[in-house]
C-alpha positions as CSV (number, residue, x, y, z in Angstrom):
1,X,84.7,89.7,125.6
2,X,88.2,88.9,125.0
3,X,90.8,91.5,123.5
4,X,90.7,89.6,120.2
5,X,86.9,90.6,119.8
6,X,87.7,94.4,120.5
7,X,89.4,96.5,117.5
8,X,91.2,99.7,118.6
9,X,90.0,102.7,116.6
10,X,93.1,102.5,114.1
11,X,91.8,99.2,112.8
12,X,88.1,99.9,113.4
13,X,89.0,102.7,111.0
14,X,90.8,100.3,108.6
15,X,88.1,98.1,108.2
16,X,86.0,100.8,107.4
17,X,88.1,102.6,105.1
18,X,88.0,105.8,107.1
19,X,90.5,107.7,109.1
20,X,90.2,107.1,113.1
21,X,89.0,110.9,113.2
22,X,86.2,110.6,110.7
23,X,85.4,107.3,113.2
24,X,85.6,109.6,115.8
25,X,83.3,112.1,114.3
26,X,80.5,109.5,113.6
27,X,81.0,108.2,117.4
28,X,80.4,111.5,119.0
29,X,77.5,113.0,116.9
30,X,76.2,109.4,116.4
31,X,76.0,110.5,112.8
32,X,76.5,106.3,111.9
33,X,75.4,104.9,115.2
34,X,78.7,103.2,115.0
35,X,78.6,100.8,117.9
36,X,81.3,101.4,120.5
37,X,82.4,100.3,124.1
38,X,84.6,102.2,126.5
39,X,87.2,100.6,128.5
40,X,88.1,102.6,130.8
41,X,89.2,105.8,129.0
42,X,89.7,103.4,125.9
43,X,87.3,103.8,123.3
44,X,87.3,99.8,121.3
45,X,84.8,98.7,118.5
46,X,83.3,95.2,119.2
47,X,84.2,93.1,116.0
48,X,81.6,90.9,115.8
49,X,79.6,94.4,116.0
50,X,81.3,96.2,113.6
51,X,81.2,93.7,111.0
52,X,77.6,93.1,111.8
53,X,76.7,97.0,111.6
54,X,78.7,97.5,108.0
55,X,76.9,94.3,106.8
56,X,73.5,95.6,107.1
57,X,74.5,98.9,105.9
58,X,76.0,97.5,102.5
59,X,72.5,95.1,102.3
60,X,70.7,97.6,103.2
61,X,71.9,99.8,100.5
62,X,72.8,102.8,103.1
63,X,75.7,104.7,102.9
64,X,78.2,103.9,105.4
């Protein structure tokens, strides 16, 4: 996976139209199941993922 594929939380965030600590709420009480990776001590949202996950929640007529 390159570093193009990964967002950082600020533009995970973005995409979503959250702030990075509402992000960072759903990540740790898996409230969203928001999918993650950590790099190291780096949290970064696989785009391909993200966009996949907020696709099937906006079909699926879920609430993101």
């Amino acid at each position: 996976m390159t570093q193009a594929e990964l967002m950082t939380p600020a533009q995970a965030a973005s995409l979503l139209g959250v702030t990075t600590k509402t992000l960072a709420t759903w990540r740790c009480t898996g409230r969203h199941s928001v999918p993650y990776i950590k790099v190291g001590s780096r949290v970064r949202y696989p785009r391909k993922q993200l966009n996949d996950w907020l696709s099937a929640r906006l079909n699926g007529g879920q609430q993101a």
